[in-house]
C-alpha positions as CSV (number, residue, x, y, z in Angstrom):
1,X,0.0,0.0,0.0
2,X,1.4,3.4,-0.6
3,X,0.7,6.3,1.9
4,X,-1.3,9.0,0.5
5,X,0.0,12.1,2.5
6,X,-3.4,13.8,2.2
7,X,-5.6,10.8,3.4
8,X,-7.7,11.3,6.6
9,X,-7.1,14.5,6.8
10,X,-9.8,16.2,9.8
11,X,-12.3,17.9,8.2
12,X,-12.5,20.0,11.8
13,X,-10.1,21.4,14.3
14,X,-8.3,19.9,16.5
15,X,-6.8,20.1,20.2
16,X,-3.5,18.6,19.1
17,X,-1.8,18.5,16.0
18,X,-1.4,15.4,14.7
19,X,2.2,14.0,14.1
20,X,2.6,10.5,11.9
21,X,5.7,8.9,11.2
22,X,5.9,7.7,7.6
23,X,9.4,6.2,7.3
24,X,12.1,6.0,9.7
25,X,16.1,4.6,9.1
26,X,18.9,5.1,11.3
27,X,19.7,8.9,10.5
28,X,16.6,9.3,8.8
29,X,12.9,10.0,9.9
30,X,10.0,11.4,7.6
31,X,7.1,12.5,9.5
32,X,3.5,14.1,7.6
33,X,2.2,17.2,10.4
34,X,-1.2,18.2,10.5
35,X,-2.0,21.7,12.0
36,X,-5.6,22.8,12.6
37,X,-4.4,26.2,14.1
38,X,-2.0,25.1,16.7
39,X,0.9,26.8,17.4
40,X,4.1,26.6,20.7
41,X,3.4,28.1,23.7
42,X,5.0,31.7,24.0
43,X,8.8,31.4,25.1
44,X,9.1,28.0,23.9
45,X,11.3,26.8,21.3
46,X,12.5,23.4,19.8
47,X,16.0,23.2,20.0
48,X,16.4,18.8,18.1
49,X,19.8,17.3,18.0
50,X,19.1,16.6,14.5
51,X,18.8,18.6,11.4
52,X,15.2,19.1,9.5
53,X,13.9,20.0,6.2
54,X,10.3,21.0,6.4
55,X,7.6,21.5,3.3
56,X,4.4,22.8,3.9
57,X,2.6,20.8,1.5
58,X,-1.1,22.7,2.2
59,X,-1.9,25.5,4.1
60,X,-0.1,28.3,6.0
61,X,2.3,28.5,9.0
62,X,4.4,31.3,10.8
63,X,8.1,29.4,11.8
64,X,9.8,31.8,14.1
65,X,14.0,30.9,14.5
66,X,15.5,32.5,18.1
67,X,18.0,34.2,15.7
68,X,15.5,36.4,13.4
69,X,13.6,39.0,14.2
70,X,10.5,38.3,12.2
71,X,8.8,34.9,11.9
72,X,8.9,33.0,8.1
73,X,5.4,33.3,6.4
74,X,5.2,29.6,4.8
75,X,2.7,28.9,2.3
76,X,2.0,25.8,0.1
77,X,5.3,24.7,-1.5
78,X,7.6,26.6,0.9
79,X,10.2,24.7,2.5
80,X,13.0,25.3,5.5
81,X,16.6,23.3,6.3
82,X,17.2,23.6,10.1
83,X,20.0,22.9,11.3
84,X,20.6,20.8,14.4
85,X,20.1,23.1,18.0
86,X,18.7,25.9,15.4
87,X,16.0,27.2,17.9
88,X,12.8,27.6,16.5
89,X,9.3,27.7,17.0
90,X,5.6,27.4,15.4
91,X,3.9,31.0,16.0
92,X,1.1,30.1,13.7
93,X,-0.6,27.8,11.8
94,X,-3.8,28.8,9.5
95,X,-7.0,28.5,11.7
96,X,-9.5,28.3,9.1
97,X,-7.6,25.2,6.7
98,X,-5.8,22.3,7.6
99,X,-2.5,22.9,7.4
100,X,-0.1,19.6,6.2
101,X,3.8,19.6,7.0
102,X,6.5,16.9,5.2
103,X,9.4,17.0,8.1
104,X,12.4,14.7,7.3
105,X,14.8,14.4,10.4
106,X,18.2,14.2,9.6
107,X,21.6,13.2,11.5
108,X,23.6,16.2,12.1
């Protein structure tokens, strides 16, 4: 069977967003994001031991980095390389679509 990265998508908001792994390999993870207007608590900020390349596949999303002064406005085909311990954070994720993410995790 091959994943369709736009199946089961909620056709309302929800409390979380959902986070599915889709292939993982030592040094290697994929994972599809669903955002229904979710976005990190003020003064938090991810800070991964690993590097990521993000896609937002559908949707919008603000992606604030520690070292910028303005947030990234992301739309539909807009992608990001982070590197590993690049602080950064999700200010804000469209609350009126369903916003869809393609993360791959990478070893640093």
């Amino acid at each position: 069977m091959t994943p369709n990265l736009f199946a089961e998508l909620p056709s309302a908001a929800l409390a979380d967003e959902q986070f599915a792994t889709i292939l993982q390999r030592p040094g290697l993870r994929i994972e599809r994001i669903v955002s229904t207007g979710q976005a990190n608590p003020e003064g938090f900020w991810y800070d991964q031991d690993e590097g990521e390349w993000v896609v937002v596949l559908q949707g919008e999303a603000k992606l604030r980095f520690a070292d910028e002064a303005n947030a990234r406005h992301l739309r539909a085909g807009d992608c990001v390389d982070i590197a590993a311990h690049r602080q950064h954070r999700v200010d804000w994720t469209a609350p009126d679509q369903v916003t869809v993410w393609l993360a791959v995790f990478y070893a640093a």
